[in-house]
C-alpha positions in Angstrom: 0.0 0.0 0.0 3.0 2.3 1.1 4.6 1.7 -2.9 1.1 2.9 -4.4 0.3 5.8 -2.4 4.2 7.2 -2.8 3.5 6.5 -6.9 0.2 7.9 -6.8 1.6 11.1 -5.0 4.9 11.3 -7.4 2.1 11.3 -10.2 0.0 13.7 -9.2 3.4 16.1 -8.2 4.1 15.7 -11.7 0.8 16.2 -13.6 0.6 19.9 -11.1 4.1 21.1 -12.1 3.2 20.3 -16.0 0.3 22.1 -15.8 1.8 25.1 -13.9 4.8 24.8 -16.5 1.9 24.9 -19.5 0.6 27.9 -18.1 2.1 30.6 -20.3 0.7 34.2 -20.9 -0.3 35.4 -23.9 2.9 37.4 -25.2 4.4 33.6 -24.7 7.1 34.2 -27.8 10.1 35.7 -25.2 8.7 39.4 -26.5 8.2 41.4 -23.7 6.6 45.2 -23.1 9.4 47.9 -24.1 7.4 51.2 -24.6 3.7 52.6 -25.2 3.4 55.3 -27.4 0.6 57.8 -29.2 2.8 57.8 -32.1 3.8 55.2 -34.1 6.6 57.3 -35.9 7.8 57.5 -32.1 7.3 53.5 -31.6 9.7 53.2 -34.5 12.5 55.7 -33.5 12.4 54.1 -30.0 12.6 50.8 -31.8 15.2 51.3 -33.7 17.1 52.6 -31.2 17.5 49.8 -28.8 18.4 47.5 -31.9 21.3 50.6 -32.6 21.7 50.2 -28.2 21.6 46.4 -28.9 19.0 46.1 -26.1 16.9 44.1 -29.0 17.2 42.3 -32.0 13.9 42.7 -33.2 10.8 44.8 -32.2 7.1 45.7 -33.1 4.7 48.5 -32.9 1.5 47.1 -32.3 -1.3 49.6 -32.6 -4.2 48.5 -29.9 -7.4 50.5 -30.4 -9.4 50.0 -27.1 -6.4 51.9 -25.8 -5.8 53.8 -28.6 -1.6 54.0 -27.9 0.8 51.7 -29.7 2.4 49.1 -27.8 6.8 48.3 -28.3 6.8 44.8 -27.8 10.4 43.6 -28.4 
């Protein structure tokens, strides 16, 4: 009885930490926040920037109208 409970438990340890590992938030794609702007011309010379700073290799401007600012994700 011992063997099966301690495999039961080791089972269920490892079905909780899958689940918490599977988890992931919606910008899942290692982007993270860098900047909110009301111009995008301003998104892009921010942008730019860090990849001249090398603080990026890559960024977007993406323009989110319920908020009506454009989001640096890089």
């Amino acid at each position: 009885m011992r063997k099966v409970r301690s495999v039961l438990v080791s089972a269920v340890m490892v079905l909780g930490v899958s689940l918490t590992i599977g988890a992931t938030p919606a910008q899942a794609d290692s982007a993270r926040l860098a900047g909110v702007f009301r111009d995008y011309s301003e998104c892009q010379r921010i942008g730019n920037q860090g990849i001249a700073q090398g603080w990026w290799d890559d960024y977007s401007c993406v323009w989110e109208s319920r908020y009506r600012y454009y989001f640096l994700y890089a």
